[in-house]
C-alpha positions as CSV (number, residue, x, y, z in Angstrom):
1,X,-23.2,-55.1,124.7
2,X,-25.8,-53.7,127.3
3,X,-24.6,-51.7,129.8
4,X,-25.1,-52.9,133.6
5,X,-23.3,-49.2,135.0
6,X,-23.5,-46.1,133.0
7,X,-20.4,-45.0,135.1
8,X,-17.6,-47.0,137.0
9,X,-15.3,-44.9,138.9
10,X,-12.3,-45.7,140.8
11,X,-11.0,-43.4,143.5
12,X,-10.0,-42.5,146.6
13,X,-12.7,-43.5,148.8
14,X,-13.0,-39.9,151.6
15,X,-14.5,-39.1,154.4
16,X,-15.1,-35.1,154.0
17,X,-15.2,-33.0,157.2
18,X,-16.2,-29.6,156.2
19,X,-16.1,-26.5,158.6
20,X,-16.5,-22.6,158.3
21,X,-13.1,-20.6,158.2
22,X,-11.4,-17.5,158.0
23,X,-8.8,-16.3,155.7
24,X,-6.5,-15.6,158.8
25,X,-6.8,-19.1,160.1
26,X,-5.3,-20.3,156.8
27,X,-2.7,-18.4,157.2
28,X,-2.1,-19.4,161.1
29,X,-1.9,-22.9,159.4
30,X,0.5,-22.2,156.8
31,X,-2.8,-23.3,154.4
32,X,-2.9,-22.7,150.5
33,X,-6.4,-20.8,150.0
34,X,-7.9,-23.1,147.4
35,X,-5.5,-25.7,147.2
36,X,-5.4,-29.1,147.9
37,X,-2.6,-30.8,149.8
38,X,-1.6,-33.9,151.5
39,X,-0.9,-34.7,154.8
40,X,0.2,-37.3,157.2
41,X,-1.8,-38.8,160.1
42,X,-0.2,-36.7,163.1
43,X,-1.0,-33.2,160.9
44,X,-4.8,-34.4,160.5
45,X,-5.1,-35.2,164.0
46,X,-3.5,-31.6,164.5
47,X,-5.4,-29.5,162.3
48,X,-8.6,-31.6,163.2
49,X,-8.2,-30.2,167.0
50,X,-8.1,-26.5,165.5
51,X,-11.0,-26.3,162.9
52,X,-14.1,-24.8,163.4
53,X,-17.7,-27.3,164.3
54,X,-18.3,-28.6,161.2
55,X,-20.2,-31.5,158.8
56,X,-18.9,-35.4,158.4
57,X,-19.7,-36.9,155.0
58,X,-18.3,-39.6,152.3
59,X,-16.9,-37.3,150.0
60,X,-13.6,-38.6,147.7
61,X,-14.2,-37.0,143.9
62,X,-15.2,-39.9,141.9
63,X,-17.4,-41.0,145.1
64,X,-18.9,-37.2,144.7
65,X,-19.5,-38.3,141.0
66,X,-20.9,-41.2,141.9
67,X,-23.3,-39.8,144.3
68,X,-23.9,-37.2,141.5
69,X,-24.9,-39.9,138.8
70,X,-27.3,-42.1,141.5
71,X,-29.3,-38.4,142.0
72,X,-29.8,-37.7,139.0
73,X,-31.2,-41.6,138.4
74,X,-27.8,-43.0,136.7
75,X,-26.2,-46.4,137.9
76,X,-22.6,-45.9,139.4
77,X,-20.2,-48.4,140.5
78,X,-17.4,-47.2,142.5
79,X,-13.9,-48.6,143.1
80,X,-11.9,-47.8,145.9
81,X,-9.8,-49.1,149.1
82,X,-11.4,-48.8,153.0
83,X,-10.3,-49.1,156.1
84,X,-11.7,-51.5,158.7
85,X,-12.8,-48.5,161.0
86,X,-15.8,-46.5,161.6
87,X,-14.9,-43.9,158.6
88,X,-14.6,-46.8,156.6
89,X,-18.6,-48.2,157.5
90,X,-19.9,-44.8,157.5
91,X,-18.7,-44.5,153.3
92,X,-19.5,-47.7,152.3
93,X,-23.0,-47.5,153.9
94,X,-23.6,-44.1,152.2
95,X,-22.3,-45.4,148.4
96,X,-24.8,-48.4,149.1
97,X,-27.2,-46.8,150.3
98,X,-27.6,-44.4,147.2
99,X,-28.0,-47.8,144.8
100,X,-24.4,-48.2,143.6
101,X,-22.1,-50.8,143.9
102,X,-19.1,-50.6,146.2
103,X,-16.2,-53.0,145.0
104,X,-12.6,-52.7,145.9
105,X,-12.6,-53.9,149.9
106,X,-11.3,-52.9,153.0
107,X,-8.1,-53.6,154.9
108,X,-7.0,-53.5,159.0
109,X,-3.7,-52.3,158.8
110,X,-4.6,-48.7,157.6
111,X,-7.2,-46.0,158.5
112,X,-9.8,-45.0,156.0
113,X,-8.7,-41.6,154.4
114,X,-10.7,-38.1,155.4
115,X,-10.3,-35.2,153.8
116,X,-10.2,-31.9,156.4
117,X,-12.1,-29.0,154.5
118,X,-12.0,-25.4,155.5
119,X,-14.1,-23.4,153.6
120,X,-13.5,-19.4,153.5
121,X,-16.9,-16.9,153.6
122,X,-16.2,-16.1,149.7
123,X,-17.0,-20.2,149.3
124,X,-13.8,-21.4,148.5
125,X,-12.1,-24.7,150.2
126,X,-8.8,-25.6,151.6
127,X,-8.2,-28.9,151.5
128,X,-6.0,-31.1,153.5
129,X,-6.2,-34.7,152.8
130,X,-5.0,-37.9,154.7
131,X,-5.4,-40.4,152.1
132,X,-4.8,-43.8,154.8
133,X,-6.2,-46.9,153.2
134,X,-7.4,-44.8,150.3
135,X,-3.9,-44.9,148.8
136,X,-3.9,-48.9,148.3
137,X,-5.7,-49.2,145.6
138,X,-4.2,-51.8,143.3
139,X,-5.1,-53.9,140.1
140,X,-5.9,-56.1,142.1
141,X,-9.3,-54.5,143.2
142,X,-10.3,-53.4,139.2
143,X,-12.8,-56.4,138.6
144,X,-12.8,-56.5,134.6
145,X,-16.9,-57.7,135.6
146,X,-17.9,-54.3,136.4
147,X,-15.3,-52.0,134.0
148,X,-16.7,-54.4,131.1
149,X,-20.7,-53.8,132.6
150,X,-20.0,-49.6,132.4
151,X,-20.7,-47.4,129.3
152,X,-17.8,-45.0,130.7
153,X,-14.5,-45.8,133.6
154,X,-14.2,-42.4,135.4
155,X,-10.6,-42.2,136.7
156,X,-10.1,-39.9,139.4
157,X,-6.9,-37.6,138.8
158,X,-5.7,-37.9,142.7
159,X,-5.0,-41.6,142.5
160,X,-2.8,-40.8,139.9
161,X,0.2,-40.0,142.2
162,X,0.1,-43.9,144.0
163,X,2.4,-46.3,141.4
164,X,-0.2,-49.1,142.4
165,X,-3.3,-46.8,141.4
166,X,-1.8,-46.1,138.3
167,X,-1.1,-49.6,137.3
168,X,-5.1,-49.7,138.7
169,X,-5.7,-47.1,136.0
170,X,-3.8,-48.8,133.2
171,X,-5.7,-52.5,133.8
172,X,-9.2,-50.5,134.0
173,X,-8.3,-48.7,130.7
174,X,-7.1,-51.8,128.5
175,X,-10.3,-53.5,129.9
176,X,-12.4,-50.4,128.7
177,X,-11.0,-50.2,125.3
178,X,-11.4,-53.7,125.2
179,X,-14.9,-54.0,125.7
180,X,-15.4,-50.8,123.4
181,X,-16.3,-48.7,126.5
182,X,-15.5,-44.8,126.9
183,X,-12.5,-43.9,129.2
184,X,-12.9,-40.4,131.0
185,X,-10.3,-38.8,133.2
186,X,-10.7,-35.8,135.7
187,X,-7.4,-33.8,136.2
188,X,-8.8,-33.3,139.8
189,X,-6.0,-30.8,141.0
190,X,-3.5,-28.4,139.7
191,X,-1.1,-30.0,142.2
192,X,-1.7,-33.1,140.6
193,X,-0.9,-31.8,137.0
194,X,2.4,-30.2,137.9
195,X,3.6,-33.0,139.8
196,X,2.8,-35.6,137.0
197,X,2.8,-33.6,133.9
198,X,4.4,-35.4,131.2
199,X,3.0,-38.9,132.2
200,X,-0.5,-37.4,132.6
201,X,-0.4,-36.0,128.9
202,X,0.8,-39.7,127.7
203,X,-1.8,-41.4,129.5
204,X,-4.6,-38.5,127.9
205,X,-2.8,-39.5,124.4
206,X,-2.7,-42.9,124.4
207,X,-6.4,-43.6,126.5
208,X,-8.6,-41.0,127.3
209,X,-11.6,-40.8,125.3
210,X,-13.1,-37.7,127.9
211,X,-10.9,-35.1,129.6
212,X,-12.4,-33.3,133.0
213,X,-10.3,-30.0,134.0
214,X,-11.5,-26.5,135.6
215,X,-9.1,-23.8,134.2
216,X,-6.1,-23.8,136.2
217,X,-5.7,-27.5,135.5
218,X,-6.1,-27.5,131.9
219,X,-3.5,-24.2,131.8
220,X,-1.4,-26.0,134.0
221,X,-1.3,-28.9,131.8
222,X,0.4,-27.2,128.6
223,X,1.9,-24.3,131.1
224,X,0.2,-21.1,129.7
225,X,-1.8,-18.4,131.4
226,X,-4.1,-18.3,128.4
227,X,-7.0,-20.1,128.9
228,X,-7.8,-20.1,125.1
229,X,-4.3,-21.4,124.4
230,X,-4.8,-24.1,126.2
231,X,-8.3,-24.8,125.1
232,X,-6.6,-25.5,121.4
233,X,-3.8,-27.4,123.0
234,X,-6.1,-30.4,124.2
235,X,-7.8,-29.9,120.7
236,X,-7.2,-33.7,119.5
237,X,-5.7,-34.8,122.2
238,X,-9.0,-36.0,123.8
239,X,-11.8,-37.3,121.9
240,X,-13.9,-35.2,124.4
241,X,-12.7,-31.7,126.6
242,X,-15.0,-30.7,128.8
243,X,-13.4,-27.8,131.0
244,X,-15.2,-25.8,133.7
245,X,-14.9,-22.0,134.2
246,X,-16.9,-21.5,137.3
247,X,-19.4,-18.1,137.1
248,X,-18.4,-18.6,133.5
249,X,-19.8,-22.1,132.9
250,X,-17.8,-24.4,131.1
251,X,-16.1,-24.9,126.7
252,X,-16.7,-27.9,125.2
253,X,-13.8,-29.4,122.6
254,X,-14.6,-31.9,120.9
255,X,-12.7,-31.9,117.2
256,X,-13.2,-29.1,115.6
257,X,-16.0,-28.0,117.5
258,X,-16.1,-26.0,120.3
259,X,-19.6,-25.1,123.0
260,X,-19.6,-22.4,125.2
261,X,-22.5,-22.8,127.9
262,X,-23.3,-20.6,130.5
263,X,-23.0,-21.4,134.1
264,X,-26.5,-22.4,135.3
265,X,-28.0,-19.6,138.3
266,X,-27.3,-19.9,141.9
267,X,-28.1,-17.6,144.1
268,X,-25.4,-17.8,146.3
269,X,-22.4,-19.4,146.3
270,X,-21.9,-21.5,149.9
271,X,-19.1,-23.7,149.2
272,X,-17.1,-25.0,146.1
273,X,-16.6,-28.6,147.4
274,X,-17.1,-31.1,145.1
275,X,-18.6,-28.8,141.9
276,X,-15.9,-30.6,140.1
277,X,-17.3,-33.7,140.8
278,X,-20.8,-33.2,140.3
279,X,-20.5,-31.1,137.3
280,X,-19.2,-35.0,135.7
281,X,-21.9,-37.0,137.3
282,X,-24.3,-34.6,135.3
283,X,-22.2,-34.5,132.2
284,X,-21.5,-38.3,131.7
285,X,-25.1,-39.2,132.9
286,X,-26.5,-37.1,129.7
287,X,-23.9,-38.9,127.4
288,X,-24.9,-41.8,128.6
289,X,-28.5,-40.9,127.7
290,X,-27.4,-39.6,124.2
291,X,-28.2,-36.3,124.5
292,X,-25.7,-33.9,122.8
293,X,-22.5,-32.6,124.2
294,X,-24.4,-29.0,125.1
295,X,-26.7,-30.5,126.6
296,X,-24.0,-32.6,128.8
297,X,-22.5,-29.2,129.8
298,X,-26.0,-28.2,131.2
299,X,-26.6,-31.1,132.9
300,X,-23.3,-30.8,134.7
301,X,-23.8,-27.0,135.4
302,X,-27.2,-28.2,136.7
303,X,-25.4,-30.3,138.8
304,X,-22.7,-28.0,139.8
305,X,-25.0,-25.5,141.0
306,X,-26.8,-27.5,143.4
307,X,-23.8,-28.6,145.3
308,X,-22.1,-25.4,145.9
309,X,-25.4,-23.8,147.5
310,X,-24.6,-25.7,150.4
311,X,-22.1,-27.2,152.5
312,X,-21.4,-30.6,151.0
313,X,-19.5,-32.4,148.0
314,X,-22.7,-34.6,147.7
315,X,-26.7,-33.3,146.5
316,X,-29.1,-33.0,149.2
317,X,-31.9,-31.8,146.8
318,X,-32.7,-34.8,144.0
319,X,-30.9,-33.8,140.6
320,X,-33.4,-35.5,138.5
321,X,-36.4,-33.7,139.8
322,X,-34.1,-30.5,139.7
323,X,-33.1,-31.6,135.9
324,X,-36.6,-32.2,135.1
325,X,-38.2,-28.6,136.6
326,X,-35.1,-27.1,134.5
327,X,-36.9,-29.2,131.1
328,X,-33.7,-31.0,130.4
């Protein structure tokens, strides 16, 4: 069946605000360098008041990926909950406006989630996130129209903590493998492994046809400090591993297989936001184009490298012209 989407994603639908910080204002914060936590409404509004001037902009991972895929000339769908609020306008203007569908609605009783970003001068973000309406997600909002209409459902590892979302997740994956489409998952967090370990494996077991993890999340997943340990641990387990390595670029597993590909050049590193993200928009838009799974790495490094020269989860240079001057 033809594809309408090469990639529908559900996820937390973000606003990003992204500002400059230094390493002793995380620790006036009690803030994790690097990590990623949650937060309640009266510690954004607090923390808001203390950050640094900073940028505004629809972020949310598999809304980064989306973004990522509509650069590089891909069609995106995205799934994900609003509120009925400025925030809320701002991201569903900006996932339009790129070409991809929005689906998933918007609701007056919670604010749309924002993400507060403080990014360190070595690049690296601390993230606090408010998740508000984004949170809500139910089966409700997976329309089996659009998961049936996508070569690939991208499942973004943050909803997995929400019991709703994860039913979400479970309905968008019987529809996939249904319709003979491919299932990817992004581990998205460390946090987000340790706290949902043995349910996360299950769900990689049972439907996952591509994993997306950066080291620390695929180490934390079978709890070793050897990356290559871990590397033959998801051997099997997932049709497709592709796992991230930052300056190092990123292994692909796949069987008995394994690619190593080098981290495409940057010339400096500005901020880590959203590399993740956009490393997946790059790989899945190269699978969906047939190209081989080496090739899928470089088009995600390709993709990865744009995004953290500048502050931002989201390309502000096109990846397809950047992909085609690169002669992938």
């Amino acid at each position: 069946m033809q594809s309408l989407y090469d990639v529908a994603a559900i996820g937390n639908a973000i606003v990003d605000v992204i500002s400059p910080a230094t390493e002793d204002f995380l620790v006036e914060h009690g803030l994790t360098k690097g990590a990623m936590i949650l937060i309640d409404d009266a510690r954004a509004v607090e923390l808001y008041g203390h950050m640094a001037p900073g940028v505004e902009a629809s972020g949310g991972s598999a809304g980064n990926t989306i973004a990522g895929l509509a650069s590089l000339g891909g069609r995106g769908a995205f799934i994900g909950k609003l509120g009925q609020d400025q925030l809320g306008d701002v991201f569903a203007h900006d996932i339009e406006s790129i070409g991809a569908k929005f689906s998933g609605g918007r609701i007056g009783d919670h604010q749309t989630g924002r993400c507060l970003i403080n990014v360190t001068p070595d690049g690296q973000r601390t993230m606090c996130t408010f998740l508000g309406a984004a949170a809500m997600v139910s089966p409700d909002d997976v329309d089996p129209a659009i998961i049936e209409a996508a070569a690939a459902v991208y499942l973004e590892g943050y909803q997995f903590d929400p019991p709703e979302a994860r039913r979400a997740f479970a309905k968008a994956a019987g529809l996939a493998r249904g319709a003979g489409r491919l299932i990817a998952l992004s581990l998205s967090d460390s946090f987000v492994v340790h706290r949902h370990r043995p349910a996360l494996l299950g769900f990689i077991d049972s439907e996952v046809d591509i994993l997306f993890a950066n080291e620390d999340e695929i180490c934390a997943l079978f709890e070793t400090d050897s990356f290559d340990a871990a590397a033959e641990a998801i051997r099997g387990r997932a049709k497709i591993a592709a796992i991230t390595r930052g300056p190092k670029g990123s292994v692909v597993i796949a069987g008995d297989d394994a690619h190593a590909v080098p981290a495409a050049p940057v010339d400096k590193v500005v901020d880590t936001t959203g590399a993740g993200d956009q490393y997946a928009a790059g790989f899945l838009h190269a699978l969906a184009q047939g190209h081989s799974l080496p090739a899928c790495a470089r088009w995600g490094g390709l993709a990865a490298a744009e995004v953290i020269s500048h502050y931002g989860p989201r390309p502000q240079t096109s990846l397809k012209a950047l992909a085609a001057a690169a002669g992938l």
